[in-house]
N, C-alpha and C positions, 0 to 999 in steps of 0.2 A: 592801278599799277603805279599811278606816277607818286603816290602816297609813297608806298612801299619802295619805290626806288631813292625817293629824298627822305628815309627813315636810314636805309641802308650807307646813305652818305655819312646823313648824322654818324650814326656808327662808326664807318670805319675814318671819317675824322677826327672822333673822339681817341678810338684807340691809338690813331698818328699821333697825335699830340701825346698822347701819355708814353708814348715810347720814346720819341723826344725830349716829353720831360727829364725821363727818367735817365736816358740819357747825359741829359746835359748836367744835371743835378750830379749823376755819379764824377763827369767830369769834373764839376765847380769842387765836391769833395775831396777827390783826388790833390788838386791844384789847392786849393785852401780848408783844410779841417777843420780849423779853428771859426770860421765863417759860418760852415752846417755846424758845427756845438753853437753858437749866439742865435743862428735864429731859428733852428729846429728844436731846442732840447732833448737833443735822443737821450737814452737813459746810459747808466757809466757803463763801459764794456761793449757797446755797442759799433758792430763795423759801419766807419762810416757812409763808406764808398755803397755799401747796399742799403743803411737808410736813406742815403740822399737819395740814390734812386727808386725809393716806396713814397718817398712824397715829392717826389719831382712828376710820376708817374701819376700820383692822385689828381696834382694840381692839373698834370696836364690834360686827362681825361674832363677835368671840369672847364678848364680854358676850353679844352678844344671842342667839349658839345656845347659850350654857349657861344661861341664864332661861328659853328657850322650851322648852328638854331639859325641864327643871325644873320648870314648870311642866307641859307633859304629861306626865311622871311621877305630878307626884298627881293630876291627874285620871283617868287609869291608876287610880292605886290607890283613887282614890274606885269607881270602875268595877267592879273586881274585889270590894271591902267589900260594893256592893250585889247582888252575882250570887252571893258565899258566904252574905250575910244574907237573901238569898229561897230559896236553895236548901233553908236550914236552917229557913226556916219551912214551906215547902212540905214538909219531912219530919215521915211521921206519928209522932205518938207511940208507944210500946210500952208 
């Protein structure tokens, strides 16, 4: 189960971030248009306040599964430090 519930983190951190993204991205449009036309290239005609937030939203779903990866990794490996450091104390001397 403990799989299944740091799978379900991943998740719904992924999708935080990409609502954030897309968030912020609509905002940064809004405030400067000209900023999302240089480094997005949407194509002519295109609203920009809803592209920025399609790829504010992409990036952010990929920021935020590879922190959330990341972050359960080292609490993983904190996990595993303290199950070989009890092992090794619970072993009797010779």
């Amino acid at each position: 189960m403990t799989f299944i519930r740091y799978f379900i983190y991943i998740v719904v951190g992924a999708l935080a971030s990409s609502v954030i993204g897309g968030i912020f991205a609509c905002v940064i449009a809004f405030i400067s248009p000209d900023f999302v036309k240089g480094l997005f290239s949407p194509s002519a005609g295109a609203d920009l306040p809803r592209y920025g937030a399609a790829v504010g939203m992409i990036w952010g779903i990929f920021l935020g599964t590879a922190v959330m990866a990341f972050s359960l990794l080292l609490v993983t490996a904190v996990q595993v430090a303290k199950l070989i450091k009890k092992k090794s104390d619970e072993k009797p001397d010779a």
